[in-house]
PDB file of N, CA, C and O in Angstrom:
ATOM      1  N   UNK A   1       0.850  -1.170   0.000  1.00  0.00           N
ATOM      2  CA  UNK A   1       0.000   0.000   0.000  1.00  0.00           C
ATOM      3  C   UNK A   1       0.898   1.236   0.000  1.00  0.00           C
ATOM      4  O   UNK A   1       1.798   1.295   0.838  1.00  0.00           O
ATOM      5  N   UNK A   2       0.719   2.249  -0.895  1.00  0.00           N
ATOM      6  CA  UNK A   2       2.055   3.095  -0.657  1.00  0.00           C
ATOM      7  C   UNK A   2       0.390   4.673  -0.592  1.00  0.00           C
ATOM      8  O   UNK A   2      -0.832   4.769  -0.708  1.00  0.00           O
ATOM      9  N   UNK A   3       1.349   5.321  -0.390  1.00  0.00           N
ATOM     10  CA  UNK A   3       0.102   7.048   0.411  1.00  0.00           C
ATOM     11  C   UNK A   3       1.397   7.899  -0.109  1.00  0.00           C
ATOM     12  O   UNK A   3       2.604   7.863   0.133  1.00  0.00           O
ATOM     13  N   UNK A   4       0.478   8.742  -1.008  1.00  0.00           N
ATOM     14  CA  UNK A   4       1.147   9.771  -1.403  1.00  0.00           C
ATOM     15  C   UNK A   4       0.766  11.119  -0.388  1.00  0.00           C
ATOM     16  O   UNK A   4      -0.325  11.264   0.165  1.00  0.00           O
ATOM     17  N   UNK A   5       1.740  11.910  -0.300  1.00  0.00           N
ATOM     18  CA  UNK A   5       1.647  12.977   0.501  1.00  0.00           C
ATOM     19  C   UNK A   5       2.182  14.084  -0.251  1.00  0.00           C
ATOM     20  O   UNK A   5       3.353  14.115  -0.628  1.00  0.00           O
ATOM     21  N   UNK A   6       1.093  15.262  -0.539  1.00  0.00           N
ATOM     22  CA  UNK A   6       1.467  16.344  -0.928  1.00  0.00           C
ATOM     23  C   UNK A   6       1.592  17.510  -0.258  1.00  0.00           C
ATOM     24  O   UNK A   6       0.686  17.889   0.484  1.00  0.00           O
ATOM     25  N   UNK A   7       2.706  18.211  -0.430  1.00  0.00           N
ATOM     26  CA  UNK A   7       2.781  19.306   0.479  1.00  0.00           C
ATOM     27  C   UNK A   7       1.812  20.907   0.000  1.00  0.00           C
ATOM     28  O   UNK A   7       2.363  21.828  -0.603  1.00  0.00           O
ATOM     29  N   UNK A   8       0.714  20.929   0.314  1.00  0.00           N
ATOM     30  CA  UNK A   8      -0.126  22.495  -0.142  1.00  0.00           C
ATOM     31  C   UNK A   8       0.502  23.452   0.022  1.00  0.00           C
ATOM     32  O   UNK A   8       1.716  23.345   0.199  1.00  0.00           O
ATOM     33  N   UNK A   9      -0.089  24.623   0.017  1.00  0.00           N
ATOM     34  CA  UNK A   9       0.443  25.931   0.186  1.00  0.00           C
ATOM     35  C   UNK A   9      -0.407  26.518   1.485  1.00  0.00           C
ATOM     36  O   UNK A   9      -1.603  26.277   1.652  1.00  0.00           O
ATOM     37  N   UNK A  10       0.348  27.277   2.323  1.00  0.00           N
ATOM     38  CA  UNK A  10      -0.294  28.128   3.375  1.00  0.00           C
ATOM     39  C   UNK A  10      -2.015  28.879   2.651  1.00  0.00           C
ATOM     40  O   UNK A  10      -2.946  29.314   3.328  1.00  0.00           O
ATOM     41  N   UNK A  11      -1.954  28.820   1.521  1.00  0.00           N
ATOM     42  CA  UNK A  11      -3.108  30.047   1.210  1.00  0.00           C
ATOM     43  C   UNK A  11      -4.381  28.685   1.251  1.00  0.00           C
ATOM     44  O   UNK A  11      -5.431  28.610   1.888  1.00  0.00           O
ATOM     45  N   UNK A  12      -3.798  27.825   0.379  1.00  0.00           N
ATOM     46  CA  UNK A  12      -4.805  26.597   0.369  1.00  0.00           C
ATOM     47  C   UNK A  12      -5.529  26.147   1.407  1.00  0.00           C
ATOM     48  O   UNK A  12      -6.736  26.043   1.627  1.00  0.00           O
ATOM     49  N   UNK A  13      -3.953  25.753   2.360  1.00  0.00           N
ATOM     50  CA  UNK A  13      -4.462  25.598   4.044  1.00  0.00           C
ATOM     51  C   UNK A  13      -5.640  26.219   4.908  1.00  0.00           C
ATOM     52  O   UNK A  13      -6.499  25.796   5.681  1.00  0.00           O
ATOM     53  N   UNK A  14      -5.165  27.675   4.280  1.00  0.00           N
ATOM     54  CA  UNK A  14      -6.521  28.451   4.709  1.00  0.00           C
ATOM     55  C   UNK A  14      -8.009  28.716   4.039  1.00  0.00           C
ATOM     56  O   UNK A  14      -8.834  29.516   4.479  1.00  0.00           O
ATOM     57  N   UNK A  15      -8.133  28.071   3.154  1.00  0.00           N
ATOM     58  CA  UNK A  15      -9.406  27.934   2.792  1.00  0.00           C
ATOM     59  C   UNK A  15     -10.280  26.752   3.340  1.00  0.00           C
ATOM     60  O   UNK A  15     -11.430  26.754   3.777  1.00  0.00           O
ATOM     61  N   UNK A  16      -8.951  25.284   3.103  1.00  0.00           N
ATOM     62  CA  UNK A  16      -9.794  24.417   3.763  1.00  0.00           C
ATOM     63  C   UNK A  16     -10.587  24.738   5.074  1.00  0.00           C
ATOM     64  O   UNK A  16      -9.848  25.098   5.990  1.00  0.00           O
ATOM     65  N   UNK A  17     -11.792  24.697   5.348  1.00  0.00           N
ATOM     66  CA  UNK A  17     -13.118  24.313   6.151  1.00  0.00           C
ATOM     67  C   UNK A  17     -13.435  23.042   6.197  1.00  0.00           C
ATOM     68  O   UNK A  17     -13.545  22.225   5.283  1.00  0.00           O
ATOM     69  N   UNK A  18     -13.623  22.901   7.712  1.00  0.00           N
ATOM     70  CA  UNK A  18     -14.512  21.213   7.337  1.00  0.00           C
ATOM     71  C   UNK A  18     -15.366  21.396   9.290  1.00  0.00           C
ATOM     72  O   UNK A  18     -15.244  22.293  10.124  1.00  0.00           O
ATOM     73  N   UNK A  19     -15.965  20.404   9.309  1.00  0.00           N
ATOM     74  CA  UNK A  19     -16.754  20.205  10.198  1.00  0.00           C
ATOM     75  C   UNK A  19     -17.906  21.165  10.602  1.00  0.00           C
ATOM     76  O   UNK A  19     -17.768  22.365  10.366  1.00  0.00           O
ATOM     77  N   UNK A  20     -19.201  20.634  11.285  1.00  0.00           N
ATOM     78  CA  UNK A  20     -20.649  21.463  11.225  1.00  0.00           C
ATOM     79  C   UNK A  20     -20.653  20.897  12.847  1.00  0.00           C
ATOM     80  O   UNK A  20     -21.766  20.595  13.277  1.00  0.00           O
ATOM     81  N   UNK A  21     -19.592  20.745  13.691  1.00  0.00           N
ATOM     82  CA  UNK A  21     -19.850  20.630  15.160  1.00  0.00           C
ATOM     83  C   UNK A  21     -20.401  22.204  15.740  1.00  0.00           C
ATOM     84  O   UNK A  21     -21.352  22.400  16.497  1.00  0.00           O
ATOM     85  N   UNK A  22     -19.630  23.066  15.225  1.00  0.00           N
ATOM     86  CA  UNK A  22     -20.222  24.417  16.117  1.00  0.00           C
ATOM     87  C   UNK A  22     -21.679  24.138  15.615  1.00  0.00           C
ATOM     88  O   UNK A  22     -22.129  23.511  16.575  1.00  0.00           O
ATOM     89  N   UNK A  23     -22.417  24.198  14.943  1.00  0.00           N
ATOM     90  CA  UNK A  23     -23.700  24.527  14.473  1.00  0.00           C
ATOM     91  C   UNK A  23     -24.186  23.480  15.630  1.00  0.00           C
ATOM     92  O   UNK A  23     -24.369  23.777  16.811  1.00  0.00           O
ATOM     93  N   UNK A  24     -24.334  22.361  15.116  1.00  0.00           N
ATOM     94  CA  UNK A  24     -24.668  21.323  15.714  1.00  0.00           C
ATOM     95  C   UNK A  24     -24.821  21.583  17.625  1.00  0.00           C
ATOM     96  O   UNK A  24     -25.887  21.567  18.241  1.00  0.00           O
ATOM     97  N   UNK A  25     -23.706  21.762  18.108  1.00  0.00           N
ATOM     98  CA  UNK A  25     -23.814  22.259  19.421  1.00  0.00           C
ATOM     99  C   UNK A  25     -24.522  23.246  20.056  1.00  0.00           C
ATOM    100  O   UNK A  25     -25.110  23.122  21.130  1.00  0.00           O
ATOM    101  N   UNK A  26     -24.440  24.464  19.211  1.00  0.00           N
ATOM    102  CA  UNK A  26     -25.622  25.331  19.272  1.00  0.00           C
ATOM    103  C   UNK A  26     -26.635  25.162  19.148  1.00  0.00           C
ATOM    104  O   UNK A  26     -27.310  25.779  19.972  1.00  0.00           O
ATOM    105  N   UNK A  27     -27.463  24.276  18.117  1.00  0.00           N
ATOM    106  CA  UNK A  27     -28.289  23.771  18.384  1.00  0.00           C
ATOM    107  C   UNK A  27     -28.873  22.632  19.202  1.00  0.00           C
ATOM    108  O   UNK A  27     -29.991  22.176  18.963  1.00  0.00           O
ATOM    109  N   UNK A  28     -28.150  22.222  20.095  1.00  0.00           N
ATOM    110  CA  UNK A  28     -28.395  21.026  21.091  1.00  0.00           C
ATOM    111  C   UNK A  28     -28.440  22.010  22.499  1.00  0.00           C
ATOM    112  O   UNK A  28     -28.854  21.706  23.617  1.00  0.00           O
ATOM    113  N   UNK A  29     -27.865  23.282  22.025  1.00  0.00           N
ATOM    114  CA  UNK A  29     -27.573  23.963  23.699  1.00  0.00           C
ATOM    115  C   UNK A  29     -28.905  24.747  23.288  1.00  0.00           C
ATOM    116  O   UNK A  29     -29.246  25.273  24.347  1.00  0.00           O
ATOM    117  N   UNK A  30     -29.648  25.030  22.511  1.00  0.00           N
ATOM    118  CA  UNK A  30     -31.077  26.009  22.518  1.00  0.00           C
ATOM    119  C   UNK A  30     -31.510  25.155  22.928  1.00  0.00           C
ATOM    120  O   UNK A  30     -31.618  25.051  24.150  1.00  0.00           O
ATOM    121  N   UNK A  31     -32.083  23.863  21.793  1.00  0.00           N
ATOM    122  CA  UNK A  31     -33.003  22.717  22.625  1.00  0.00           C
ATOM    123  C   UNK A  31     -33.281  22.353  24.055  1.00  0.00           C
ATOM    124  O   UNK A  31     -34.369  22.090  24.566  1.00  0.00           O
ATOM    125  N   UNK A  32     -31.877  22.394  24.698  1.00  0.00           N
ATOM    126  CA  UNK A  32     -32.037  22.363  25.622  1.00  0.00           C
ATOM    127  C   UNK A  32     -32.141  23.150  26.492  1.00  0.00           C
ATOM    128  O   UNK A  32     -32.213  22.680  27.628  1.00  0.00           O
ATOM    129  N   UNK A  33     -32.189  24.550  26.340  1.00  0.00           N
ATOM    130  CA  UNK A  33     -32.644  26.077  27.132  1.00  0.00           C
ATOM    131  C   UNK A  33     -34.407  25.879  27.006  1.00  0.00           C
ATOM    132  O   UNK A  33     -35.247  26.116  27.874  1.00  0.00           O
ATOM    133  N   UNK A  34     -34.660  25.232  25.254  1.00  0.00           N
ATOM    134  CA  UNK A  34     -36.343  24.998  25.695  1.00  0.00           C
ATOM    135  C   UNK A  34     -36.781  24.330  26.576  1.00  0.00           C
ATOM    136  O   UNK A  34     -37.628  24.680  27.398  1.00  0.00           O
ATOM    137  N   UNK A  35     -36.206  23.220  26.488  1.00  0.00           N
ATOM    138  CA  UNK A  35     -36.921  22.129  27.559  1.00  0.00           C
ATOM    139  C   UNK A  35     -36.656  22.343  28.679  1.00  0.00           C
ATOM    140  O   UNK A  35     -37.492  21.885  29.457  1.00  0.00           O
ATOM    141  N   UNK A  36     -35.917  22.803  29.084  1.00  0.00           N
ATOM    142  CA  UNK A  36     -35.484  23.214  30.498  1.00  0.00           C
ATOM    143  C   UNK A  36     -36.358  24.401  31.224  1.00  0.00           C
ATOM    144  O   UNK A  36     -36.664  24.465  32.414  1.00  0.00           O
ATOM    145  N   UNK A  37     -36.626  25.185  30.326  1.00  0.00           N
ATOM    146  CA  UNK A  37     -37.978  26.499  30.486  1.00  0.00           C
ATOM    147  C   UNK A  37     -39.025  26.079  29.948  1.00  0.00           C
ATOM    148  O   UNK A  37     -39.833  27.003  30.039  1.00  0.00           O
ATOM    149  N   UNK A  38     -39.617  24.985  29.297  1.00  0.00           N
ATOM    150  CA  UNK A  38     -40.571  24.285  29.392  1.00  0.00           C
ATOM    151  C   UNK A  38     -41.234  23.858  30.524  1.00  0.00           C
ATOM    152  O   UNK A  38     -42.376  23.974  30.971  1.00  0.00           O
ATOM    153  N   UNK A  39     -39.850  23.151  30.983  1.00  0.00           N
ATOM    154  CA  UNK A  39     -40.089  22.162  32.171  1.00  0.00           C
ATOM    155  C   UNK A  39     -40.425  22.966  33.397  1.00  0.00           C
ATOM    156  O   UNK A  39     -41.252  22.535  34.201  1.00  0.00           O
ATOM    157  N   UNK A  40     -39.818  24.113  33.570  1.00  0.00           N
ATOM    158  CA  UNK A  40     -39.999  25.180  34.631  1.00  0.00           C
ATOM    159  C   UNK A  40     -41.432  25.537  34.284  1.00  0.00           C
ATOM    160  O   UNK A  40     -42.162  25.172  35.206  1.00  0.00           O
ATOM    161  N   UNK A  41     -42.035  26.053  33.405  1.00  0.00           N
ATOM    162  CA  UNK A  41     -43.403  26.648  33.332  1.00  0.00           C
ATOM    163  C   UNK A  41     -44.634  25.087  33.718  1.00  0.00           C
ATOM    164  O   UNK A  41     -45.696  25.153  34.335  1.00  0.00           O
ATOM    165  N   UNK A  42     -44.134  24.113  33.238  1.00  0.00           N
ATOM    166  CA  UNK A  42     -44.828  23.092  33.757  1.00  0.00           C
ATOM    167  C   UNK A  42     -45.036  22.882  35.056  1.00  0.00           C
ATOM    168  O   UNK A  42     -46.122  22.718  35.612  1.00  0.00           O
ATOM    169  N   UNK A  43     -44.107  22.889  35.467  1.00  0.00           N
ATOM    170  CA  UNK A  43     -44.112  22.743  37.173  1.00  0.00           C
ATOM    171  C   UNK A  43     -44.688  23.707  37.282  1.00  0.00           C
ATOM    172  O   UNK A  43     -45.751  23.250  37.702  1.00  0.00           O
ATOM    173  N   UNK A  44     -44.888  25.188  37.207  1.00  0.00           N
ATOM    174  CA  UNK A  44     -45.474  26.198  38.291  1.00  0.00           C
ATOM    175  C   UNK A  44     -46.806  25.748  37.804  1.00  0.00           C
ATOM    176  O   UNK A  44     -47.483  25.391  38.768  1.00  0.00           O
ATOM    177  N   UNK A  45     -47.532  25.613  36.514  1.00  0.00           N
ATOM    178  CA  UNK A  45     -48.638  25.337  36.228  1.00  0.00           C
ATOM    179  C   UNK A  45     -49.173  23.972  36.358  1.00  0.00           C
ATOM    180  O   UNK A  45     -50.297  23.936  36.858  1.00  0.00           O
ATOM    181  N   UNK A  46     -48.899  23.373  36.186  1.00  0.00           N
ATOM    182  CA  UNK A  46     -49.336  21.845  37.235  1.00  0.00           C
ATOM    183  C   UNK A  46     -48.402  21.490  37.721  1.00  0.00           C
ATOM    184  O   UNK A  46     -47.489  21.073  37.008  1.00  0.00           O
ATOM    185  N   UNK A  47     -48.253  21.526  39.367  1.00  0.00           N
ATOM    186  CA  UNK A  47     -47.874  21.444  40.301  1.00  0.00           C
ATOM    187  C   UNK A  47     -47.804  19.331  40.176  1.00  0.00           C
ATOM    188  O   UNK A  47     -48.521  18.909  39.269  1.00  0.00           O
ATOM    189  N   UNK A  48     -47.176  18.417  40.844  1.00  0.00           N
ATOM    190  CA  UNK A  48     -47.392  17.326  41.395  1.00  0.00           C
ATOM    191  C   UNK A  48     -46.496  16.779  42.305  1.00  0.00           C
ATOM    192  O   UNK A  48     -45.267  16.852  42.316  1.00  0.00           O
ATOM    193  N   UNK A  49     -47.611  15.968  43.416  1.00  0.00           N
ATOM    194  CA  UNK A  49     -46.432  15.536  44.115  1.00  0.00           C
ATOM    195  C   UNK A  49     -45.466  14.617  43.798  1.00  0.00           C
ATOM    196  O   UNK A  49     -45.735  13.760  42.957  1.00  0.00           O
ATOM    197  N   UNK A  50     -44.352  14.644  44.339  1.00  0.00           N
ATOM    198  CA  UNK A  50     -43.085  13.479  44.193  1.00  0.00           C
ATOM    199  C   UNK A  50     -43.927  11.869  45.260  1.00  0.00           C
ATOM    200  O   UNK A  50     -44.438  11.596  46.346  1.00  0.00           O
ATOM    201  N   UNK A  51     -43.702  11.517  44.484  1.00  0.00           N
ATOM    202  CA  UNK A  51     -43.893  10.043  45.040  1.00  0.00           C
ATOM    203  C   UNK A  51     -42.509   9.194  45.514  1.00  0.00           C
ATOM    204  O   UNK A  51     -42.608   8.047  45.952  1.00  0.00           O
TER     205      UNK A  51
END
């Protein structure tokens, strides 16, 4: 098996982009600001006891 390796240029380097984790995280950290202030308005409006 032989892997060729090419050496780019600094300008190239800087164009490459890759990964959609920031997005992704941001959207898992709103979701979860809803449900979490969901969950708060639930409780004050129906109240239940813990069993």
């Amino acid at each position: 098996m032989v892997i060729n390796i090419k050496k780019i240029s600094d300008e190239k380097l800087e164009k490459i982009s890759g990964g959609g984790i920031e997005w992704l995280g941001i959207g898992v950290g709103i979701a979860t600001l809803i449900v979490f202030i969901s969950g708060i308005i639930e409780g004050y409006t129906n109240p239940g006891r813990c069993n």
